[in-house]
PDB file of N, CA, C and O in Angstrom:
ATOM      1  N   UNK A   1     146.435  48.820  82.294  1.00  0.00           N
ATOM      2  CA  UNK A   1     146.008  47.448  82.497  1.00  0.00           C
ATOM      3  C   UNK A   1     146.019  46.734  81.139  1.00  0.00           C
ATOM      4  O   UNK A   1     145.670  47.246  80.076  1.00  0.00           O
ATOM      5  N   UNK A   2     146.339  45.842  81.267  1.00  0.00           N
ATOM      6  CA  UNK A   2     146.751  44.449  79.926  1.00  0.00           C
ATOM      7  C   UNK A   2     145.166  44.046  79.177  1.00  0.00           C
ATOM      8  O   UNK A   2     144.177  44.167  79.900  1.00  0.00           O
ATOM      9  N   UNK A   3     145.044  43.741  78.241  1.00  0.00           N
ATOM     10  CA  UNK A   3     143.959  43.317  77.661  1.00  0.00           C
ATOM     11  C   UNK A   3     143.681  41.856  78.201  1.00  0.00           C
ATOM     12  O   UNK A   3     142.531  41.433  78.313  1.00  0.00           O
ATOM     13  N   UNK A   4     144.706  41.170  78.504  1.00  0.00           N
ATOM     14  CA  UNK A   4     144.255  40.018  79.287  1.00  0.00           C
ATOM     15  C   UNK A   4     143.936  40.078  80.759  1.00  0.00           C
ATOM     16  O   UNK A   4     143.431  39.066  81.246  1.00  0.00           O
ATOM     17  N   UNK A   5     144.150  41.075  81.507  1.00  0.00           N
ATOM     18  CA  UNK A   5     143.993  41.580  82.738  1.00  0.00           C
ATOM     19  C   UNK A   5     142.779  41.855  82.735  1.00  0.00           C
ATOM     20  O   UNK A   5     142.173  41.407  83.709  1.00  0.00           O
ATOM     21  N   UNK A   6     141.890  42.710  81.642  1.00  0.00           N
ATOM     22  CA  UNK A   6     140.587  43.070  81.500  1.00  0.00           C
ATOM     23  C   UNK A   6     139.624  41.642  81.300  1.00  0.00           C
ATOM     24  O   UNK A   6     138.634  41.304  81.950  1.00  0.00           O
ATOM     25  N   UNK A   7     140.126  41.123  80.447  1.00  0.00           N
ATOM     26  CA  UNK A   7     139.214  39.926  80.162  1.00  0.00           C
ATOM     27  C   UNK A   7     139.109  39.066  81.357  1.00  0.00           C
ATOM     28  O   UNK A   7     138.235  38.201  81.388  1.00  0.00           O
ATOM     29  N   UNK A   8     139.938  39.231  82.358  1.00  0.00           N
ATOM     30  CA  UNK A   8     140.291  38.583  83.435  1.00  0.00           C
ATOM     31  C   UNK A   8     138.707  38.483  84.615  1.00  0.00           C
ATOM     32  O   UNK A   8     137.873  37.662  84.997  1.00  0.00           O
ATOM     33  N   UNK A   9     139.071  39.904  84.779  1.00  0.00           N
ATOM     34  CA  UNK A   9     137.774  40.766  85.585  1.00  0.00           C
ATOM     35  C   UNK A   9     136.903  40.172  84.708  1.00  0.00           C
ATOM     36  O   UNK A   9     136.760  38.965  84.902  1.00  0.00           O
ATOM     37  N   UNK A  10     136.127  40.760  83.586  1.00  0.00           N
ATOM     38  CA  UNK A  10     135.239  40.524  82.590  1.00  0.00           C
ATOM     39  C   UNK A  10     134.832  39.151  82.964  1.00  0.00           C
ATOM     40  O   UNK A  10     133.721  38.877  83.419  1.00  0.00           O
ATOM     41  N   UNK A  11     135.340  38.697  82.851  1.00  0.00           N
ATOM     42  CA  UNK A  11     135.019  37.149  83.355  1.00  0.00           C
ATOM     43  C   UNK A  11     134.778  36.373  84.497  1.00  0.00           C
ATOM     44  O   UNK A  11     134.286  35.244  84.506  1.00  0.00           O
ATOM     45  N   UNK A  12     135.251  37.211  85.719  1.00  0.00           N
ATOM     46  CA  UNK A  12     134.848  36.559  87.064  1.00  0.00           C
ATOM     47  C   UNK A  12     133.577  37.717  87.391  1.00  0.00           C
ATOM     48  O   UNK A  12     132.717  37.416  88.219  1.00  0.00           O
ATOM     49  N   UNK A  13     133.537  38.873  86.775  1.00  0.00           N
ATOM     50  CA  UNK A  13     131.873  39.182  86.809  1.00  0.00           C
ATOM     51  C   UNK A  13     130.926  38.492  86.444  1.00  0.00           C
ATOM     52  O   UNK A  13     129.901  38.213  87.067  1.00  0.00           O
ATOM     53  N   UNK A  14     131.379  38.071  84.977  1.00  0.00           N
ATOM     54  CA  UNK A  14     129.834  37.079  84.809  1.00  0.00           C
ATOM     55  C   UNK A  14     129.556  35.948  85.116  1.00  0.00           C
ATOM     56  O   UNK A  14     128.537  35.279  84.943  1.00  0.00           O
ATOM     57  N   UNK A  15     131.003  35.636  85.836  1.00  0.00           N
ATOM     58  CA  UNK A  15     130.868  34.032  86.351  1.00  0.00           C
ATOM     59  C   UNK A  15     129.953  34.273  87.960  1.00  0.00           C
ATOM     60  O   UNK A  15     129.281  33.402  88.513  1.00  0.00           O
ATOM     61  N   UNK A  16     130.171  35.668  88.449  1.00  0.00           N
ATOM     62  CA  UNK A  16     129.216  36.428  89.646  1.00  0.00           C
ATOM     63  C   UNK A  16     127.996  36.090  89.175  1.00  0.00           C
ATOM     64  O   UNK A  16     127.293  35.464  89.969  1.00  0.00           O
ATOM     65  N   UNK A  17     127.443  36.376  87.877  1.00  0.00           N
ATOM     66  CA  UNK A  17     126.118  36.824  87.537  1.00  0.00           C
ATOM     67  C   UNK A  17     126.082  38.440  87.013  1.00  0.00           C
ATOM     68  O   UNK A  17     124.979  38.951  86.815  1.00  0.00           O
ATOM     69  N   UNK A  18     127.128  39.104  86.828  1.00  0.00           N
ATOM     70  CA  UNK A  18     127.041  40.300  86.161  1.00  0.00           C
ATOM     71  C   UNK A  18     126.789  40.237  84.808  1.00  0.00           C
ATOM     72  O   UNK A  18     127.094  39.261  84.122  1.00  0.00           O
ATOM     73  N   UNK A  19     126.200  41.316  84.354  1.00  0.00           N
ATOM     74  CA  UNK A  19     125.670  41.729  83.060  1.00  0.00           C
ATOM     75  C   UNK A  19     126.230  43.295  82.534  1.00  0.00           C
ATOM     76  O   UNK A  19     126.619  44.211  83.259  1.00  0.00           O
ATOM     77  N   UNK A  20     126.160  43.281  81.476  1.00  0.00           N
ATOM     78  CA  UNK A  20     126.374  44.610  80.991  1.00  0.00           C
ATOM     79  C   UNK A  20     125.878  44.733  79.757  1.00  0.00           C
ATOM     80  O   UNK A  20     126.167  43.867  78.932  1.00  0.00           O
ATOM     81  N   UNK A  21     124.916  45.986  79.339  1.00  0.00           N
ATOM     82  CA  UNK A  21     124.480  46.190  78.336  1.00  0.00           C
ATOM     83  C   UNK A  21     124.776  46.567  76.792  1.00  0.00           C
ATOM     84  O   UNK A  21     123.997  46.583  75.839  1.00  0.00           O
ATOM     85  N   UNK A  22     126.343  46.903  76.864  1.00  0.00           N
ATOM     86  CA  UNK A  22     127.214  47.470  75.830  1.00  0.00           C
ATOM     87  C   UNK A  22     127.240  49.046  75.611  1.00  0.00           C
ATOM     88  O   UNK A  22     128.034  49.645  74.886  1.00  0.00           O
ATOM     89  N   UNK A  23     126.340  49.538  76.287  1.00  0.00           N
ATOM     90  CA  UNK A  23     126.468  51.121  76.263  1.00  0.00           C
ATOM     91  C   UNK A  23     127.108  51.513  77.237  1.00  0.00           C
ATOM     92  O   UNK A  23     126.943  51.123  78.393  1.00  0.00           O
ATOM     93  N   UNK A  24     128.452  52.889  76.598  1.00  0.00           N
ATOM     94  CA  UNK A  24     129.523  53.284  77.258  1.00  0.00           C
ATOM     95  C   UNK A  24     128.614  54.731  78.169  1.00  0.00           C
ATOM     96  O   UNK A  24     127.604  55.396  77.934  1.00  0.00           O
ATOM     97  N   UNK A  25     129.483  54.699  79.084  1.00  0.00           N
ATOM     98  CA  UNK A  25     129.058  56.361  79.569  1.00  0.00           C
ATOM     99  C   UNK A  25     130.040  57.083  79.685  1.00  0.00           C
ATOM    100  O   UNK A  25     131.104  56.466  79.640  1.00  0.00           O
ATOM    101  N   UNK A  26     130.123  58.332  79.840  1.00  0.00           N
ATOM    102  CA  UNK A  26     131.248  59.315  80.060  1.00  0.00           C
ATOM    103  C   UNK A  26     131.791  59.390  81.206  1.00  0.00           C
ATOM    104  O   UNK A  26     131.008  59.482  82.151  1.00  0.00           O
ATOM    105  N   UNK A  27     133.156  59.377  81.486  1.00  0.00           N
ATOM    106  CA  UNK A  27     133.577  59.024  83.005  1.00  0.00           C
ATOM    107  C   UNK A  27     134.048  60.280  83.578  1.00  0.00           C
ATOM    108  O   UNK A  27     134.964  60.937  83.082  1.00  0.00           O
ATOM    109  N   UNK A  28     133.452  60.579  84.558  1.00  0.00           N
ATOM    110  CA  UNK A  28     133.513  61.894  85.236  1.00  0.00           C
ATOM    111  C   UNK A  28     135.009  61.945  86.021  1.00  0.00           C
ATOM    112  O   UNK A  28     135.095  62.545  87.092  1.00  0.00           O
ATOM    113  N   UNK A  29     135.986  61.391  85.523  1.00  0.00           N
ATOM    114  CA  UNK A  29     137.277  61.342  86.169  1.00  0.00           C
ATOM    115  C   UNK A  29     137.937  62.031  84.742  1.00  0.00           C
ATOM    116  O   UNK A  29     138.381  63.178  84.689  1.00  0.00           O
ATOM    117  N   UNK A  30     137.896  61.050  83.587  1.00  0.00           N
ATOM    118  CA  UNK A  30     138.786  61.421  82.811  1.00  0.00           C
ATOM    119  C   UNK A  30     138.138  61.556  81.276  1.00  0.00           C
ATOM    120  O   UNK A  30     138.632  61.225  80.198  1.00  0.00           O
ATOM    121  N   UNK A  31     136.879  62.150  81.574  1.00  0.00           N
ATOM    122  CA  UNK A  31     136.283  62.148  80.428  1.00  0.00           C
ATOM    123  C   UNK A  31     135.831  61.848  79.016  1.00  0.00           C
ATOM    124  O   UNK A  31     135.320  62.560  78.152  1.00  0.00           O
ATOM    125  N   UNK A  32     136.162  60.626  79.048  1.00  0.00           N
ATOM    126  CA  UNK A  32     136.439  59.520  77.738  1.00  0.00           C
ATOM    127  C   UNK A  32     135.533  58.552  78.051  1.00  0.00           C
ATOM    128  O   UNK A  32     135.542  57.875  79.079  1.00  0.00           O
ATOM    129  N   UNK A  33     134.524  58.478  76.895  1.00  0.00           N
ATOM    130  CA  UNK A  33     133.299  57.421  76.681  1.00  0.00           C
ATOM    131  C   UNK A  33     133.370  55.866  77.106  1.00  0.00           C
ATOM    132  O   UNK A  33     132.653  54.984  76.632  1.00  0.00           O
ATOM    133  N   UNK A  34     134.474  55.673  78.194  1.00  0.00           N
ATOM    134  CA  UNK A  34     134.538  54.065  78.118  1.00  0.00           C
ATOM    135  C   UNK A  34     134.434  53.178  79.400  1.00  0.00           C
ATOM    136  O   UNK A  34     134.833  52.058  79.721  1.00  0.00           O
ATOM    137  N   UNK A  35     133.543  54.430  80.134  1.00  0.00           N
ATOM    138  CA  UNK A  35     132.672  53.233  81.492  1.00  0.00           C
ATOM    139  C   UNK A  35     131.733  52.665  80.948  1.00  0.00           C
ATOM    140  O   UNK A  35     130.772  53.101  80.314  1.00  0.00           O
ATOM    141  N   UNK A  36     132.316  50.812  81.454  1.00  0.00           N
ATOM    142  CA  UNK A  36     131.378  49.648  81.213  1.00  0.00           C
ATOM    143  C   UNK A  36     130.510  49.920  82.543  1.00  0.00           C
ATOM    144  O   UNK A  36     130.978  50.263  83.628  1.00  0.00           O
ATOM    145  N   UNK A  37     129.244  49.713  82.263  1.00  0.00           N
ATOM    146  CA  UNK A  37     128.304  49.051  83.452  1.00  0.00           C
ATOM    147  C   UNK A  37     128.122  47.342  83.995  1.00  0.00           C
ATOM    148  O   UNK A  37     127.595  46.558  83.206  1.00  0.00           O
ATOM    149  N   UNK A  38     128.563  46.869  85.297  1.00  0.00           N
ATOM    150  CA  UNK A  38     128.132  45.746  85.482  1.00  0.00           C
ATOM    151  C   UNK A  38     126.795  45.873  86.312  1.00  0.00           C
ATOM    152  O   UNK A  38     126.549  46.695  87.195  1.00  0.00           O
ATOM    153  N   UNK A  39     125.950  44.819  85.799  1.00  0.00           N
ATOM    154  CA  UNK A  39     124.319  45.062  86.800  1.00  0.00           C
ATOM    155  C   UNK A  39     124.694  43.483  87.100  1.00  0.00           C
ATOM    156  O   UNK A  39     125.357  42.650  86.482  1.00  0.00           O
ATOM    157  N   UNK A  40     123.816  43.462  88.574  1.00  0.00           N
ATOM    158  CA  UNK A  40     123.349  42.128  88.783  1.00  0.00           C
ATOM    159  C   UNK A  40     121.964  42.777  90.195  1.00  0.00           C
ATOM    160  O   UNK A  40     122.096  43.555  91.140  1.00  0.00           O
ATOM    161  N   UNK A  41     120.847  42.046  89.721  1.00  0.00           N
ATOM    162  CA  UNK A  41     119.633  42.199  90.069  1.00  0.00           C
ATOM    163  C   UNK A  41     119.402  40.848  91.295  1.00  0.00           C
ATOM    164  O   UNK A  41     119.673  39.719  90.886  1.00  0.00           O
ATOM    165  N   UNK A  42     119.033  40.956  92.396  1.00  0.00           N
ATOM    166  CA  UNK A  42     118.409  40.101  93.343  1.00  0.00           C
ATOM    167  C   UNK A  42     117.133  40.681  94.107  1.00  0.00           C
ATOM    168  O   UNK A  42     116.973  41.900  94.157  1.00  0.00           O
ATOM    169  N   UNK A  43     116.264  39.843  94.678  1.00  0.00           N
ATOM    170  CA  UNK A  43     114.794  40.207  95.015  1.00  0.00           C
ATOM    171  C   UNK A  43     115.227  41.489  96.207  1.00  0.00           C
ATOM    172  O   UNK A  43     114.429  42.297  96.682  1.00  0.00           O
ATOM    173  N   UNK A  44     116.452  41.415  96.459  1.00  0.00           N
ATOM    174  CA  UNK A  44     116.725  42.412  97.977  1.00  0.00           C
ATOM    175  C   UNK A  44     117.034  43.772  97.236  1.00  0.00           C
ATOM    176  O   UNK A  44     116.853  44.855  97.794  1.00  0.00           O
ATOM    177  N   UNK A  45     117.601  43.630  95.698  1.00  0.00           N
ATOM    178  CA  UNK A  45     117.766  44.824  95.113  1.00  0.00           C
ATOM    179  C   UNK A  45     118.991  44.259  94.448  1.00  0.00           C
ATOM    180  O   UNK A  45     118.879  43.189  93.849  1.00  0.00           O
ATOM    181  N   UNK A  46     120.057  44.827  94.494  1.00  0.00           N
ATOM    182  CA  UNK A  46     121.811  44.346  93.794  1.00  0.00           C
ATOM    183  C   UNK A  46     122.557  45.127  93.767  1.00  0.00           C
ATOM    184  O   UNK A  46     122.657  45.859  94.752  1.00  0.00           O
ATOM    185  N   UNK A  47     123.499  45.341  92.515  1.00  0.00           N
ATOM    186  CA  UNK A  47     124.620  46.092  92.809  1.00  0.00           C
ATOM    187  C   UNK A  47     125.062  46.375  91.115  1.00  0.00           C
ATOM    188  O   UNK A  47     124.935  45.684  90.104  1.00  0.00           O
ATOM    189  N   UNK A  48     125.559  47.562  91.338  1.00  0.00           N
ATOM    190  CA  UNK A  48     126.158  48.062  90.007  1.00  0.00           C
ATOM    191  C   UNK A  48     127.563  48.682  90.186  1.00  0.00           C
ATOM    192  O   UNK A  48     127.981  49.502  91.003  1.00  0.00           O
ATOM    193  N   UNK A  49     128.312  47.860  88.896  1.00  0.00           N
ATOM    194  CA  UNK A  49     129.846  48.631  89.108  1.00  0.00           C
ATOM    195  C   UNK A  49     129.524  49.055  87.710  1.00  0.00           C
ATOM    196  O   UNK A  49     128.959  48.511  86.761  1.00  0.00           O
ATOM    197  N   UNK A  50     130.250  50.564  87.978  1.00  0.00           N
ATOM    198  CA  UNK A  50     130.825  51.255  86.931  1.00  0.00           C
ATOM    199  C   UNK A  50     132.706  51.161  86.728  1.00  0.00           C
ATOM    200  O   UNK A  50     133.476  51.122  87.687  1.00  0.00           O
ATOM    201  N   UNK A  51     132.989  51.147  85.763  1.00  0.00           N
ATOM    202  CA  UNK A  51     134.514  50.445  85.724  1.00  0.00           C
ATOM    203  C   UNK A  51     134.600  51.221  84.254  1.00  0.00           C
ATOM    204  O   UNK A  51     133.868  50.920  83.310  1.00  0.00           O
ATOM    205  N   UNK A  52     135.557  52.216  84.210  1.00  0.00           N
ATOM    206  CA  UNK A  52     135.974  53.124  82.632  1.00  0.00           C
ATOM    207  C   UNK A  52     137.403  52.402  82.436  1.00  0.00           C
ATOM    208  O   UNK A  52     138.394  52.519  83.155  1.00  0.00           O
ATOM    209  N   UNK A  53     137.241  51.608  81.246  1.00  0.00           N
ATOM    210  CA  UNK A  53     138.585  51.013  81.044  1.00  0.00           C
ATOM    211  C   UNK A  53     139.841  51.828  80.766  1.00  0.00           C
ATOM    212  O   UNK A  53     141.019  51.478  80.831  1.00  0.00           O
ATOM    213  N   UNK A  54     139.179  53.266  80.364  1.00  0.00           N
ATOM    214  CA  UNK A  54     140.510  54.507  79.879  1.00  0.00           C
ATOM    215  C   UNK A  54     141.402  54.971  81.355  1.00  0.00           C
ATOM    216  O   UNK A  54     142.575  55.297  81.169  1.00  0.00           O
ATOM    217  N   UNK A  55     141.005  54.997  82.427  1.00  0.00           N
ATOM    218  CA  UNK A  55     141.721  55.426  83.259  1.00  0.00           C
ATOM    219  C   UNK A  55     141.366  54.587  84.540  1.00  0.00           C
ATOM    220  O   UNK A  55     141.747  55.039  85.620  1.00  0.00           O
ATOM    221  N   UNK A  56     140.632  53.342  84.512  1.00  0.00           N
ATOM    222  CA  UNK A  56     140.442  52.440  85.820  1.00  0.00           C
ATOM    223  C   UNK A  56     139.819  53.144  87.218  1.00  0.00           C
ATOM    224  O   UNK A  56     139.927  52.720  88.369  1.00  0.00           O
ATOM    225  N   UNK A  57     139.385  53.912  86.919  1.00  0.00           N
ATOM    226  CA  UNK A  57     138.208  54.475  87.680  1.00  0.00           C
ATOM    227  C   UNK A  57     136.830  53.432  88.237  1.00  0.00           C
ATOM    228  O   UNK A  57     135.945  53.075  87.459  1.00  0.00           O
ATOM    229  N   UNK A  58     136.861  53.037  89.748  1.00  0.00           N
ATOM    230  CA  UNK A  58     136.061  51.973  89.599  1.00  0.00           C
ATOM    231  C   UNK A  58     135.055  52.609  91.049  1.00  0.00           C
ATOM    232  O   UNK A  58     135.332  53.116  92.136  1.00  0.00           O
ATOM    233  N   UNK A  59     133.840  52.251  90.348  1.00  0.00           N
ATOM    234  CA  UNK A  59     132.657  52.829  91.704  1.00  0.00           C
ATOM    235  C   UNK A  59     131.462  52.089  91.947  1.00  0.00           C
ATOM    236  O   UNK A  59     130.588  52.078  91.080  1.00  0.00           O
ATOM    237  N   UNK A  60     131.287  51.346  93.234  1.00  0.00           N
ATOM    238  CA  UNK A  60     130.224  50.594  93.173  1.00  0.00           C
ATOM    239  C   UNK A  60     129.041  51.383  93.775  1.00  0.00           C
ATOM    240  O   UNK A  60     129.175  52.388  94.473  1.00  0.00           O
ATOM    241  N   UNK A  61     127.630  50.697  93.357  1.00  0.00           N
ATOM    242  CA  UNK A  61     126.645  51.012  94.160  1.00  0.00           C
ATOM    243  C   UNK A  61     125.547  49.968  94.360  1.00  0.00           C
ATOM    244  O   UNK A  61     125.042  49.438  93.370  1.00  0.00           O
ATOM    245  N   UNK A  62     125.149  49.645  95.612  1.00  0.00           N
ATOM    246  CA  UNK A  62     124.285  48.885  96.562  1.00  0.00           C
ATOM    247  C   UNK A  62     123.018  49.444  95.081  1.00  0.00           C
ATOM    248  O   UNK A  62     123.274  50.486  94.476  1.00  0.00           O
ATOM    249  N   UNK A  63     122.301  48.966  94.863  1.00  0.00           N
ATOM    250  CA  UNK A  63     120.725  48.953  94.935  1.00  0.00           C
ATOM    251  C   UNK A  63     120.195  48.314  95.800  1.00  0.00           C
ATOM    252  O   UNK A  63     120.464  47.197  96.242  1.00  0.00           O
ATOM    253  N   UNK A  64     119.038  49.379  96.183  1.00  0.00           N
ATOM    254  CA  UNK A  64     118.158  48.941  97.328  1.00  0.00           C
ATOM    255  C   UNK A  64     116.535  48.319  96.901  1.00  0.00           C
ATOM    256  O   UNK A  64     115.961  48.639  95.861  1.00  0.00           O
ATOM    257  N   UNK A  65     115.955  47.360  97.961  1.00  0.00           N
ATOM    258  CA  UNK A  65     114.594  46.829  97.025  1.00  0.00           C
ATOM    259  C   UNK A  65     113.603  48.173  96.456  1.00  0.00           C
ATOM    260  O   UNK A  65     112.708  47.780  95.709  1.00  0.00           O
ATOM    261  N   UNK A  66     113.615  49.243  96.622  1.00  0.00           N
ATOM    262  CA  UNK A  66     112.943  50.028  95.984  1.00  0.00           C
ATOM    263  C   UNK A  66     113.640  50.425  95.012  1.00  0.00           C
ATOM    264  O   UNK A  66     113.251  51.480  94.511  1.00  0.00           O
ATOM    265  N   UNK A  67     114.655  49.891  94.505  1.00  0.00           N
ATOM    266  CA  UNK A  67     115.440  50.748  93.325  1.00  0.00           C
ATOM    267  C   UNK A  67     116.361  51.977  93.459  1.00  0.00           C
ATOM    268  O   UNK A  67     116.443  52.780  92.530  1.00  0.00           O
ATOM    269  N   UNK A  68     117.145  52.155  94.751  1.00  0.00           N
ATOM    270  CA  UNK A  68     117.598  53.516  94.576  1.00  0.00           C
ATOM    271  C   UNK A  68     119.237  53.082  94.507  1.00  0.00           C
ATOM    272  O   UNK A  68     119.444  51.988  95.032  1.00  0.00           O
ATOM    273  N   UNK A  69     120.116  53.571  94.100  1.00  0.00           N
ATOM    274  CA  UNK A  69     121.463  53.266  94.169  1.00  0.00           C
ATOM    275  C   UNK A  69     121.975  54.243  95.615  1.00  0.00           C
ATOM    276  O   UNK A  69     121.544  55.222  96.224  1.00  0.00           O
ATOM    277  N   UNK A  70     123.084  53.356  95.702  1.00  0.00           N
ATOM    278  CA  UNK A  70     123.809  54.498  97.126  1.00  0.00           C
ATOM    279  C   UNK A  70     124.983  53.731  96.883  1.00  0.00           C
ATOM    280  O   UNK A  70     125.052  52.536  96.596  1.00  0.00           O
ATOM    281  N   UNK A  71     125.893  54.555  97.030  1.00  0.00           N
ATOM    282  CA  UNK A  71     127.334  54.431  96.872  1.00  0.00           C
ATOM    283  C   UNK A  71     127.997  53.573  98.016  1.00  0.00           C
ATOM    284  O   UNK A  71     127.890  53.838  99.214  1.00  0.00           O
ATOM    285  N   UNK A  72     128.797  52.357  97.412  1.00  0.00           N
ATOM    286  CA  UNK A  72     129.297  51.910  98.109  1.00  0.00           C
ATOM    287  C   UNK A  72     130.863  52.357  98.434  1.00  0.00           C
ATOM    288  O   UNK A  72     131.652  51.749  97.711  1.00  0.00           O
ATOM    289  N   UNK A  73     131.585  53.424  99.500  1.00  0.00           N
ATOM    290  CA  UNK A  73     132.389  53.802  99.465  1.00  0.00           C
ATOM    291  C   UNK A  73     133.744  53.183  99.891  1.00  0.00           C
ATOM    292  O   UNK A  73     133.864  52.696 101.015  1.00  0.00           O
ATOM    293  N   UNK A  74     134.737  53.197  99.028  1.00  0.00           N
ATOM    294  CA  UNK A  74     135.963  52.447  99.725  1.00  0.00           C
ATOM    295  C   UNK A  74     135.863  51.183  98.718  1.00  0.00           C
ATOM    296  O   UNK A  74     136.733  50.365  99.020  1.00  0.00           O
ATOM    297  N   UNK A  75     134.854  50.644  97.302  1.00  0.00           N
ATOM    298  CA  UNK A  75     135.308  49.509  96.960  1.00  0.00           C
ATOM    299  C   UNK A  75     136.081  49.513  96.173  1.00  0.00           C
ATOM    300  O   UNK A  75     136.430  50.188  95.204  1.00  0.00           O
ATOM    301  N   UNK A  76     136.399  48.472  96.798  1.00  0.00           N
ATOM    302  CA  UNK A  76     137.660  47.654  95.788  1.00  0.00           C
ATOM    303  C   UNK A  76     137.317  46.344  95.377  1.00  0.00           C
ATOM    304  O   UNK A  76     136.953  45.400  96.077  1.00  0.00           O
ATOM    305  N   UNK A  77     137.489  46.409  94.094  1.00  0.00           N
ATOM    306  CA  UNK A  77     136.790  45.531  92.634  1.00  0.00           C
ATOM    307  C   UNK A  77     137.834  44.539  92.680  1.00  0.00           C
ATOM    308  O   UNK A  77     137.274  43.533  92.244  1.00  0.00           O
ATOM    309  N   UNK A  78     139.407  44.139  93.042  1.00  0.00           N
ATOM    310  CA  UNK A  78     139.969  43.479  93.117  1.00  0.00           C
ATOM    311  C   UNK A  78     139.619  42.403  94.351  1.00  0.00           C
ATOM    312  O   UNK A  78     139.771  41.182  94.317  1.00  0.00           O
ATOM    313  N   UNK A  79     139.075  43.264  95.510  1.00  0.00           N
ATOM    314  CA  UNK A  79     138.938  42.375  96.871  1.00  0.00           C
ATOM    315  C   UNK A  79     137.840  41.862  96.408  1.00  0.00           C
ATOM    316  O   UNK A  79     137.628  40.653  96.319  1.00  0.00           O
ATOM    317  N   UNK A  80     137.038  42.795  96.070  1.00  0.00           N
ATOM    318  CA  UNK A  80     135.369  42.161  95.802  1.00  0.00           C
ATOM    319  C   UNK A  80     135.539  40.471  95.055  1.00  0.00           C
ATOM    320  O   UNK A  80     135.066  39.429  95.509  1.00  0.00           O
ATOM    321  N   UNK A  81     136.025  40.574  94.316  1.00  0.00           N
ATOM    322  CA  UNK A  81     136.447  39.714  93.112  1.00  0.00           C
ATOM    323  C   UNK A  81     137.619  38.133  93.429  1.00  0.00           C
ATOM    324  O   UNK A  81     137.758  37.164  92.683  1.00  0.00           O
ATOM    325  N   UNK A  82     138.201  38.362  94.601  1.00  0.00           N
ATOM    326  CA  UNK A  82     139.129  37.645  94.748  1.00  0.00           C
ATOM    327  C   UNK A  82     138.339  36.544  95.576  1.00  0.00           C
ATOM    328  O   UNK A  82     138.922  35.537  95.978  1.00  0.00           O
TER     329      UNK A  82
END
């Protein structure tokens, strides 16, 4: 993926209301430090994408109002986004 392709996404997240803290995590696909976290918080709970720019590995999860994550299976960050 293109560096302008990234900034692309990057940008219709926070135009969502996504956030990200700047700390990378290790991506359990391809093991390289460079999953971004997106958060966005609402009173019902929200949603978190994990997105590793090294191999485009992308995984969402629902938060629920008590705080628990659960996997949203099957997303796609392009549909989400369009």
């Amino acid at each position: 993926m293109e560096d302008r392709e990234i900034e692309e996404i990057q940008r219709k997240l926070k135009k969502r209301g996504f956030f990200t803290d700047g700390v990378r995590e290790r991506c359990e696909s391809c093991g390289v430090n460079g999953v971004w976290i997106y958060k966005i918080l609402a009173r019902s709970g929200g949603r978190d994408i994990k997105w590793c720019l090294a191999c485009g590995l992308v995984k969402s999860y629902r938060r629920t109002a008590d705080d628990k994550l659960v996997e949203d299976q099957g997303f796609d960050l392009q549909a989400f986004l369009a």
